[in-house]
TORKOL-182339 format. One record per residue (C-alpha): residue number from 1; residue in one letter; x, y, z. Coordinates in steps of 0.25 Angstrom, whole numbers, padded with zeros to 4 digits. Example, Ala and Ser with C-alpha at 12.3 -4.5 7.8 and 13.67 -1.06 7.14 Angstrom:
% residues 2
> 1/a/0049/-0018/0031
> 2/s/0055/-0004/0029
% end
This chain:
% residues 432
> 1/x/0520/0367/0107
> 2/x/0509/0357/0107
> 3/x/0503/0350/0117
> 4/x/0494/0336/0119
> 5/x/0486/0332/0131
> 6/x/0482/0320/0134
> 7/x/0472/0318/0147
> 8/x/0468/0303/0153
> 9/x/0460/0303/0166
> 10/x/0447/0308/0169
> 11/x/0437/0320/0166
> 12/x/0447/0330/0178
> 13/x/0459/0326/0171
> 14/x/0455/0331/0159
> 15/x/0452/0343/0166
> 16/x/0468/0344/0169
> 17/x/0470/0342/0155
> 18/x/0463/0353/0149
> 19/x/0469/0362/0160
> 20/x/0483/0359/0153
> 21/x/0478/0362/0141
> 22/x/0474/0376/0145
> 23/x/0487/0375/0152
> 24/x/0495/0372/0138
> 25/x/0485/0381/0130
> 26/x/0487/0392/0138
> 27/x/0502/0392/0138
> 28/x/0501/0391/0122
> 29/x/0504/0375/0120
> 30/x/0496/0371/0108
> 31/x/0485/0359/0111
> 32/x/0486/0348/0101
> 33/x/0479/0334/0102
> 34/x/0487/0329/0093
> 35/x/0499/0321/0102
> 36/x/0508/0322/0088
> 37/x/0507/0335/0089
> 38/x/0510/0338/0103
> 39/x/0525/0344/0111
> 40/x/0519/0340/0124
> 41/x/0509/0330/0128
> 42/x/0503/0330/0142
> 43/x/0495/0317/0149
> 44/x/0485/0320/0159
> 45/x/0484/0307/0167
> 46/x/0475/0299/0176
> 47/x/0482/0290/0186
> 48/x/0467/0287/0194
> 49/x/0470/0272/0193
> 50/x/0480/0264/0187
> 51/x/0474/0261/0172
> 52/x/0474/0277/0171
> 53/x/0490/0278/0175
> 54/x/0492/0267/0162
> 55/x/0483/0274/0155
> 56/x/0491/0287/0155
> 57/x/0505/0277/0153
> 58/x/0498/0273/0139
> 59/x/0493/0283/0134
> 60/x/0509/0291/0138
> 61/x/0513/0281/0129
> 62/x/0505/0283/0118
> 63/x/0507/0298/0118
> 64/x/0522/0296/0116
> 65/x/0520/0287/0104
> 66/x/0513/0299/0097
> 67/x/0521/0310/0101
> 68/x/0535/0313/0108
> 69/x/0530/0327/0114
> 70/x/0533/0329/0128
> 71/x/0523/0323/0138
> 72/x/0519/0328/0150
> 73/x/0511/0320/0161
> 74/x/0501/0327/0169
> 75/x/0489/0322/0180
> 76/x/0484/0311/0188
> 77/x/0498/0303/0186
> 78/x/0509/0309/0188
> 79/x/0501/0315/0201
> 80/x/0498/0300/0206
> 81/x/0512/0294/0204
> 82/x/0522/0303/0198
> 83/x/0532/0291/0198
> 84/x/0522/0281/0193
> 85/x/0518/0290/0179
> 86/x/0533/0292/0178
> 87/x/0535/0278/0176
> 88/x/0522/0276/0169
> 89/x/0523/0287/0159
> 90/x/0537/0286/0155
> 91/x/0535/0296/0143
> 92/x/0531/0308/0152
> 93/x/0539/0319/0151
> 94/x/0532/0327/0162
> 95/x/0524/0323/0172
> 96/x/0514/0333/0179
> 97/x/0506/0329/0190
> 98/x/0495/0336/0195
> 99/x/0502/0342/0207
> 100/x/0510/0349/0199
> 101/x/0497/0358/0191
> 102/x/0498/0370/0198
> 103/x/0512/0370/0190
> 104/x/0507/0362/0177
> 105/x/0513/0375/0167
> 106/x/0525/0376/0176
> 107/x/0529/0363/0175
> 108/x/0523/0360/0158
> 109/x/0531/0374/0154
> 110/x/0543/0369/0160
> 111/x/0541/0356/0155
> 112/x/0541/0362/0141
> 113/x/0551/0372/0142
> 114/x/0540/0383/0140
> 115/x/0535/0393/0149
> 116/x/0526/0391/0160
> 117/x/0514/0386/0156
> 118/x/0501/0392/0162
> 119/x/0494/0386/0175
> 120/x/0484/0375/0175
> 121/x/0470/0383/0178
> 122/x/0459/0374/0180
> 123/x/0449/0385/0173
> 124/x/0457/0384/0159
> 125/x/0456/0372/0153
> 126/x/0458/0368/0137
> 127/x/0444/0361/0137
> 128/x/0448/0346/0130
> 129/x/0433/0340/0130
> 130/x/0423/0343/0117
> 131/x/0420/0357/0119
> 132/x/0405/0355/0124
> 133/x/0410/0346/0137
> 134/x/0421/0351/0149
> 135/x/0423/0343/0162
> 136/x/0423/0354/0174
> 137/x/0432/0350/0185
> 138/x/0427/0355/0197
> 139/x/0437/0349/0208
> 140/x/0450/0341/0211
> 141/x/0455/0328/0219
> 142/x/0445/0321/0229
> 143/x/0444/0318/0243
> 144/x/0437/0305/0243
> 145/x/0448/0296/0244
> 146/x/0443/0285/0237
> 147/x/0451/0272/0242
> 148/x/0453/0269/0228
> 149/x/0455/0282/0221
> 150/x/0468/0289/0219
> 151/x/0462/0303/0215
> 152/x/0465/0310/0228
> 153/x/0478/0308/0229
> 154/x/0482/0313/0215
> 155/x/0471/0323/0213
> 156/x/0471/0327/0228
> 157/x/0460/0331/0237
> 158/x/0446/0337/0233
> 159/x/0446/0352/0229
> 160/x/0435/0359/0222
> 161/x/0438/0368/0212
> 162/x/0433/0383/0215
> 163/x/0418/0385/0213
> 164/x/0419/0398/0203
> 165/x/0431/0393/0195
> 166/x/0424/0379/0191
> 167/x/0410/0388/0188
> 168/x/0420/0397/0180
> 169/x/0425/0385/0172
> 170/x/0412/0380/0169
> 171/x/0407/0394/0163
> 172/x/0420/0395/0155
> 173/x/0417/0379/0149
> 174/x/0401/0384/0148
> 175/x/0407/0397/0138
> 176/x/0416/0387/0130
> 177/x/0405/0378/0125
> 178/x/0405/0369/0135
> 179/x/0393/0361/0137
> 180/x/0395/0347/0146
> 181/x/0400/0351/0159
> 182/x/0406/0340/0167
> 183/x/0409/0343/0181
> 184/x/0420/0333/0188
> 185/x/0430/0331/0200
> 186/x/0432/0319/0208
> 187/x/0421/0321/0217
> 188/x/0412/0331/0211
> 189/x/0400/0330/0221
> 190/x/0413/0335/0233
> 191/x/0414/0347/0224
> 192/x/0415/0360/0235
> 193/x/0415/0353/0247
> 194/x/0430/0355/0250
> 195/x/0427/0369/0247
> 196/x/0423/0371/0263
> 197/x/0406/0375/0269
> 198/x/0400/0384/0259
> 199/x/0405/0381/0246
> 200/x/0401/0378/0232
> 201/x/0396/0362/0230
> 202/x/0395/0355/0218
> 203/x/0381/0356/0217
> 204/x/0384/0372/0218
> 205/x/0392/0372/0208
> 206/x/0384/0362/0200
> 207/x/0372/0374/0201
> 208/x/0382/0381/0194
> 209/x/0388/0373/0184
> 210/x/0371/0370/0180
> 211/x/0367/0382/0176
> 212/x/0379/0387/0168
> 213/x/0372/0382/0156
> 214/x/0380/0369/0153
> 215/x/0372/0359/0144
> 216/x/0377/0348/0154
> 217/x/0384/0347/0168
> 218/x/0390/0333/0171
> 219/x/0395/0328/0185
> 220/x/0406/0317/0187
> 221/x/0412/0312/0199
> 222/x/0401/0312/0209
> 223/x/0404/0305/0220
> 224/x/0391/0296/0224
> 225/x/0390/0302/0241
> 226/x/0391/0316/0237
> 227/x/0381/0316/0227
> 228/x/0369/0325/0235
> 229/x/0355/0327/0231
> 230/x/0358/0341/0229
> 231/x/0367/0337/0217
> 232/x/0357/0328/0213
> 233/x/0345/0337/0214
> 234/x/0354/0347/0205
> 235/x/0359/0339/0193
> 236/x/0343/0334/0192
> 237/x/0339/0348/0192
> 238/x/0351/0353/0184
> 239/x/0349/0361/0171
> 240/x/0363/0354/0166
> 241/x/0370/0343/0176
> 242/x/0368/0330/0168
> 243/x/0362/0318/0176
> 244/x/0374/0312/0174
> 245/x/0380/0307/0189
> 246/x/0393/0300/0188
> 247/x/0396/0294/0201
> 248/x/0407/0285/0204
> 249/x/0402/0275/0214
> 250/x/0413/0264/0213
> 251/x/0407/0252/0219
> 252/x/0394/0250/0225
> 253/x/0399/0242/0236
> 254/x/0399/0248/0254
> 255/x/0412/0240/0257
> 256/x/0419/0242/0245
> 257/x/0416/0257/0245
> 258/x/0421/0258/0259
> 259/x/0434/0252/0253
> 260/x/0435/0261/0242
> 261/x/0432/0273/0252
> 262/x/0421/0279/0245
> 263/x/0411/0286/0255
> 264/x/0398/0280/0245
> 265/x/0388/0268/0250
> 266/x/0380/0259/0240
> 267/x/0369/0265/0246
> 268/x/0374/0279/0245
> 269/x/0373/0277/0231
> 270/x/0363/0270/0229
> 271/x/0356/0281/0237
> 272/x/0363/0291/0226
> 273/x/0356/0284/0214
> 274/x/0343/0285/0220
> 275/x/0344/0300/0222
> 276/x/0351/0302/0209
> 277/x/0337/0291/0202
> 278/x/0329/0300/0211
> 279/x/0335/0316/0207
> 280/x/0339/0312/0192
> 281/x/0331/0300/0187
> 282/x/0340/0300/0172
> 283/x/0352/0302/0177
> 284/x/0364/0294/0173
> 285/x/0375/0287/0181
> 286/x/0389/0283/0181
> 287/x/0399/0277/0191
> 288/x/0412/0271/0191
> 289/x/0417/0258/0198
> 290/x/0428/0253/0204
> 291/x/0429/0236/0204
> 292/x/0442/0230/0212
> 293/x/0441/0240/0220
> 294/x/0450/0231/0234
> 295/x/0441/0224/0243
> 296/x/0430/0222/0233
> 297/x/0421/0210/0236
> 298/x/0412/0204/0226
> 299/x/0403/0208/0235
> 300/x/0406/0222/0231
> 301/x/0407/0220/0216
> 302/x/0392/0216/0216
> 303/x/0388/0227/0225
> 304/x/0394/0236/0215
> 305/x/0388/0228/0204
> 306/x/0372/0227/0210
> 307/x/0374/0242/0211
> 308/x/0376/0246/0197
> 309/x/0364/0236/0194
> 310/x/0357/0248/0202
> 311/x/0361/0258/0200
> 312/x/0363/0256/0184
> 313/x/0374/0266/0180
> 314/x/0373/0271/0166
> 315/x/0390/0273/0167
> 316/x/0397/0264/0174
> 317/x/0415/0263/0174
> 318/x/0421/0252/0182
> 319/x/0436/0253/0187
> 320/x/0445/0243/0192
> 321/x/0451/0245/0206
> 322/x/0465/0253/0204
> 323/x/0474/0252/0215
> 324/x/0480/0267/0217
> 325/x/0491/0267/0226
> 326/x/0488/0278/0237
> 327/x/0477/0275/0237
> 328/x/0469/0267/0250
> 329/x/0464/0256/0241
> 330/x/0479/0253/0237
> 331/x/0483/0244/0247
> 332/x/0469/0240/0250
> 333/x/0467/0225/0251
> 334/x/0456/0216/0243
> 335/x/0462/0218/0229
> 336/x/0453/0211/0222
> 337/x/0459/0202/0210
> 338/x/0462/0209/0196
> 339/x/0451/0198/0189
> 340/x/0439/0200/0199
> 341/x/0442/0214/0196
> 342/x/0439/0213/0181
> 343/x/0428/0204/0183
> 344/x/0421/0212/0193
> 345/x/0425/0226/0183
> 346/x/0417/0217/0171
> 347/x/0405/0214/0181
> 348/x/0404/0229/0182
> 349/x/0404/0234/0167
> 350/x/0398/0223/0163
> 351/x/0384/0226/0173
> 352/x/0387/0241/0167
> 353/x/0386/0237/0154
> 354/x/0374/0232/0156
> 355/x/0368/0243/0166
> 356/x/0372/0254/0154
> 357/x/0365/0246/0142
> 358/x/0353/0248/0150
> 359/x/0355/0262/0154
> 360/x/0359/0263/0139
> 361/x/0345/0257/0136
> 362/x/0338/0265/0145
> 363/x/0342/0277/0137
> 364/x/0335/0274/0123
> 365/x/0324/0282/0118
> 366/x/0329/0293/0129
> 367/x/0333/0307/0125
> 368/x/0346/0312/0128
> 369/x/0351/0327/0125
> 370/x/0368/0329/0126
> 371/x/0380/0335/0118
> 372/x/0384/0327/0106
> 373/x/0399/0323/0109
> 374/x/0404/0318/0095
> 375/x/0403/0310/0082
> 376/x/0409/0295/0083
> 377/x/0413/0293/0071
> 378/x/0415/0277/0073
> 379/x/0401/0277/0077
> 380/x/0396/0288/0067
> 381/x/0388/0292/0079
> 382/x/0389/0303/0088
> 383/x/0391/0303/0101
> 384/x/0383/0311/0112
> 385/x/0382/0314/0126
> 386/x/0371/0317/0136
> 387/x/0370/0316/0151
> 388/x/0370/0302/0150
> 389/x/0384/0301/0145
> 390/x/0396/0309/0150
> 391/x/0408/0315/0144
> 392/x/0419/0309/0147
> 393/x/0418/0297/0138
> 394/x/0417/0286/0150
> 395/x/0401/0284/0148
> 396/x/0393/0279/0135
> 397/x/0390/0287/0124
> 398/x/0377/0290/0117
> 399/x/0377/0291/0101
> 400/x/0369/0296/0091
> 401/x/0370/0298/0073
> 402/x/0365/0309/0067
> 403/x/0365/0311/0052
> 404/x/0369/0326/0055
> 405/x/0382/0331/0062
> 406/x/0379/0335/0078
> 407/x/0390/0343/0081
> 408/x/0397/0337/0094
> 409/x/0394/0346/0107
> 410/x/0378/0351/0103
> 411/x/0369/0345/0111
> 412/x/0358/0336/0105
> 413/x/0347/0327/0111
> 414/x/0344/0311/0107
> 415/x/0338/0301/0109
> 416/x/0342/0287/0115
> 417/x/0340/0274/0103
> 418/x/0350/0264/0109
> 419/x/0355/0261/0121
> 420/x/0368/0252/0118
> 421/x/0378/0246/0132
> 422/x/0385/0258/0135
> 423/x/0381/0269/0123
> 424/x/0366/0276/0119
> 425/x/0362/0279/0104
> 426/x/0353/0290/0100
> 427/x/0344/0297/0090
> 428/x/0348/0312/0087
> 429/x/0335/0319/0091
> 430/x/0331/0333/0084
> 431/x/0336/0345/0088
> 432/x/0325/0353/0094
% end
């Protein structure tokens, strides 16, 4: 028997994902990625906002075009509304939501008329990144109850993963090869404090993490009140945490985040920046927006908008406002109309796009070590990755030619010759 999977969703999804291929490995099911080839075929889904839930309806249909193996539905969706992705996803032929993990090889054997299938172990994963790069997942659901935010009720209340197991991950993905280490959960910075007085933080097991010997550390998920000096102070003095802070801001408005029940101020976080411009003078930032969000003002659209003039984001992802039913901004009022939306969603990437073209600009004739990610073959270029870029394909990418092959995953240094709108091009520099 042979088996496909395909996983949508973000970084923690995957995460799953490569647990269920251990799962299938382990109870000796062939892994293809071929879909032509495969018996079963398993979709790990998102269902964060609607878009996602159409995305998984589309891409179900474009699996059964190419195969008629036996699909099995896992995630996000079936654990929001199992009634919804029965009626959105017709062609699935089980659906597994993530309630229902703890008996994910009970439920899969049975499903194929095989024996049991062995337990999801958060620990054994099939690793599906390049094998220089792995994401550690160091925590599960979220108690921030954002009014907007579904997250919580699917994924379910903040739990941090045991201190010892996550280092004991780490050092088995540090003896495979691995060299890019990206740390995320929901809300990283809350990572230890359900775990009562006394034990391990994030900054704790950051020390940790830091002197395992990865070539790079990278956070995600930090939410901008939690961020302490102490953290900061340690990633500036860090022998591998990259300068990379990815905080998800939202809107840069007081009323409007009141709304959306998020415990920031506009000047919390301008305070943040000045630390962060303070402790770590090249780092690198990116947020994401949410425009449409009920209630919101023009008022607050240009708040949002004077901020980002500001604060100058290197990376920057705009989402339009997604009623989630269980959610407090459901039956919220103020919806604001579908076309002031768009326009207030084009007023935003459009600023970005200018903000990034000088950031880009700013970054010529600078030097810039990283692991070299691959060879485009459309471009004829390869592709490259330092602490300015992250791995999960949503920032810009920096390029480089070489008349020589580099193989993909050594770790090279160049320097910055053009700094296009979102991309940066660079000159191969000597190895030393």
């Amino acid at each position: 028997m042979k088996a496909a999977l395909v996983s949508l969703g973000c970084a923690k999804n995957l995460v799953d994902s490569e647990i269920v291929l251990s799962v299938l490995e382990r109870g000796g099911i062939s892994l293809t990625s071929d879909l032509k080839e495969a018996d079963l075929v398993i979709l790990n889904t998102c269902a964060f906002i609607k878009p996602a839930r159409e995305e998984a309806a589309r891409e179900i249909k474009g699996i059964r075009k190419k195969t008629k193996a036996r699909i099995a539905v896992m995630g996000c969706f079936p654990e929001k509304d199992l009634e919804e992705c029965r009626s959105m996803l017709p062609e699935a032929d089980l659906l597994i939501p993530i309630h229902d993990y703890p008996r994910f090889g009970k439920i899969l054997g049975d499903f194929l008329g095989i024996s049991e299938l062995p337990a999801m172990e958060p620990t054994k994963r099939v690793l599906s990144t390049p094998p220089w790069s792995a994401w550690l997942r160091i925590s599960e659901g979220c108690d921030n109850h954002c009014a907007f935010c579904a997250i919580p009720k699917i994924r379910g209340p903040f739990r941090s993963r045991p201190y010892e197991e996550i280092l004991a991950e780490a050092r088995s993905l540090k003896e495979q090869g691995v060299l890019e280490l990206s740390v995320v959960s929901q809300d990283t910075c809350r990572y230890g404090k359900d775990l009562g007085e006394g034990a391990k933080t994030l900054v704790d097991l950051l020390r940790e993490l830091d002197g395992m010997g990865f070539y790079s550390i990278r956070l995600f998920y930090l939410y901008p009140a939690e961020v302490t000096d102490e953290l900061l102070d340690l990633i500036a003095g860090s022998k591998s945490i990259a300068h990379y802070l990815d905080l998800p801001i939202q809107c840069a408005s007081d009323p409007l985040l009141r709304r959306m029940n998020r415990r920031d101020t506009v000047e919390g976080m301008r305070d943040l920046f000045r630390r962060i411009q303070e402790k770590i003078p090249d780092a690198v930032y990116r947020t994401t927006l949410i425009t449409g969000f009920p209630g919101e003002t023009e008022e607050d659209h240009r708040s949002t908008l004077e901020f980002m003039k500001e604060i100058r984001f290197h990376h920057l992802g705009c989402f339009r406002f997604s009623p989630e039913e269980g959610t407090p901004a459901y039956k919220m009022d103020g919806e604001v109309p579908e076309d002031v939306v768009r326009a207030r969603e084009r007023d935003i990437m459009g600023l970005q796009l200018q903000i990034a073209a000088e950031r880009c600009r700013e970054m010529v004739d600078k030097d810039l070590e990283g692991i070299v990610t691959g060879y485009d073959a459309h471009r004829h270029q390869y592709t490259f990755r330092s602490y300015w870029n992250a791995p999960d394909e949503i920032d810009a990418n920096i390029y480089f030619s070489s008349p020589i092959t580099v193989p993909s995953g050594s770790i090279r240094k160049l320097k910055v010759t053009n700094g296009f709108v979102r991309d940066l091009a660079g000159q191969l520099l000597p190895e030393e």
